[in-house]
N, C-alpha and C positions, 0 to 999 in steps of 0.2 A: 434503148436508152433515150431520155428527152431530148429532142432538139436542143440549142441552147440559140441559132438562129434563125430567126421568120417566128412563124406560131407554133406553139406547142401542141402535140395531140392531145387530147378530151378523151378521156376513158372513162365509158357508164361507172355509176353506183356497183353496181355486180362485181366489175371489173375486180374492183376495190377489194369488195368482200368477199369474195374468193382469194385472191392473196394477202387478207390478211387473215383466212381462217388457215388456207395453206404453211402459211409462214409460223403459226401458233402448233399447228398439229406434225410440222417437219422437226421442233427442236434445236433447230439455229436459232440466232441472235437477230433480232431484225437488219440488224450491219449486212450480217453474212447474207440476209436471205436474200436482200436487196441487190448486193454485186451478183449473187447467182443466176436471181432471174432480171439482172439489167433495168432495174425499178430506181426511181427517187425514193433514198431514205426519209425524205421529207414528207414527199409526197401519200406515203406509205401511214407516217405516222399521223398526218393531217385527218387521212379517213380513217382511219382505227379510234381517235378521237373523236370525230367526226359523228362517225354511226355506231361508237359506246352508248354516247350520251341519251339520254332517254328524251325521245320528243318532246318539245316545246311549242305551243302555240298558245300565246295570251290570249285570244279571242276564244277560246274553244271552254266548251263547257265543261265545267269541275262536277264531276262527285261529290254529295256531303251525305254525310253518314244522316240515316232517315232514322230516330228512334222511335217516334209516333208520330199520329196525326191525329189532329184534335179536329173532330165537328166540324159544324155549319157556322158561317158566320153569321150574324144579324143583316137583313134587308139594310143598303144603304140608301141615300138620296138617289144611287145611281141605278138602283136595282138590286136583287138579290146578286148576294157572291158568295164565294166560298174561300174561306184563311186556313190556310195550311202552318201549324205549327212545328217547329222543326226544334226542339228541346225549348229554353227561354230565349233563345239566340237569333233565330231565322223565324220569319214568317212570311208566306207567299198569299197576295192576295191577288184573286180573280175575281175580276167581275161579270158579269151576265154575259156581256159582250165578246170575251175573250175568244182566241181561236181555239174551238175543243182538236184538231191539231194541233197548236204548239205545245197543247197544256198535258198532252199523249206524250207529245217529245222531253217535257219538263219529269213529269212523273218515271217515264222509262227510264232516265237516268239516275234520280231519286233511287229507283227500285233495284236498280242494277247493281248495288253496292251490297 
């Protein structure tokens, strides 16, 4: 059971989700399952909530649906480049310059969809 004083024990992610796969595949109540094996009901439902939820990370790159790609685009002032059409909505432009690695990492994810 948790302390209640000084610090609390820290139990891995694992920890978690093995009793809460346990507790799902026993058929108790999470009440019940929690006095059984001396667990915080809270604690319990924290990570069950916790690592349901599907990852989140604003910073990370999105998927969008690729329907075509149009052509080359016109030489500009800066050099030739290449405009990636992505229906009327998106368009990706490179220029000469660009890193042909990041533009592998952009398209892989395009593609992957």
């Amino acid at each position: 059971m948790a302390q209640r004083q000084g610090k609390r024990k820290r139990y891995p992610q694992a920890y978690w989700q093995a009793h809460i796969r346990k507790q799902q595949e026993s058929g108790l109540s999470r009440a019940e399952y929690c006095r059984q094996h001396h667990l915080s009901y809270h604690a319990l439902t924290y990570w069950d909530h916790k690592l349901s939820r599907p990852f989140q990370n604003p910073g990370a790159l999105v998927p969008v649906p690729m329907r075509k790609i149009i052509g080359q685009a016109p030489a500009t002032e800066q050099g030739a480049g290449i405009k990636i059409l992505l229906g009327s909505d998106i368009a990706i432009e490179v220029s000469e310059h660009f890193s042909p690695s990041a533009l592998t990492r952009v398209l892989s994810v395009l593609e992957g969809r």
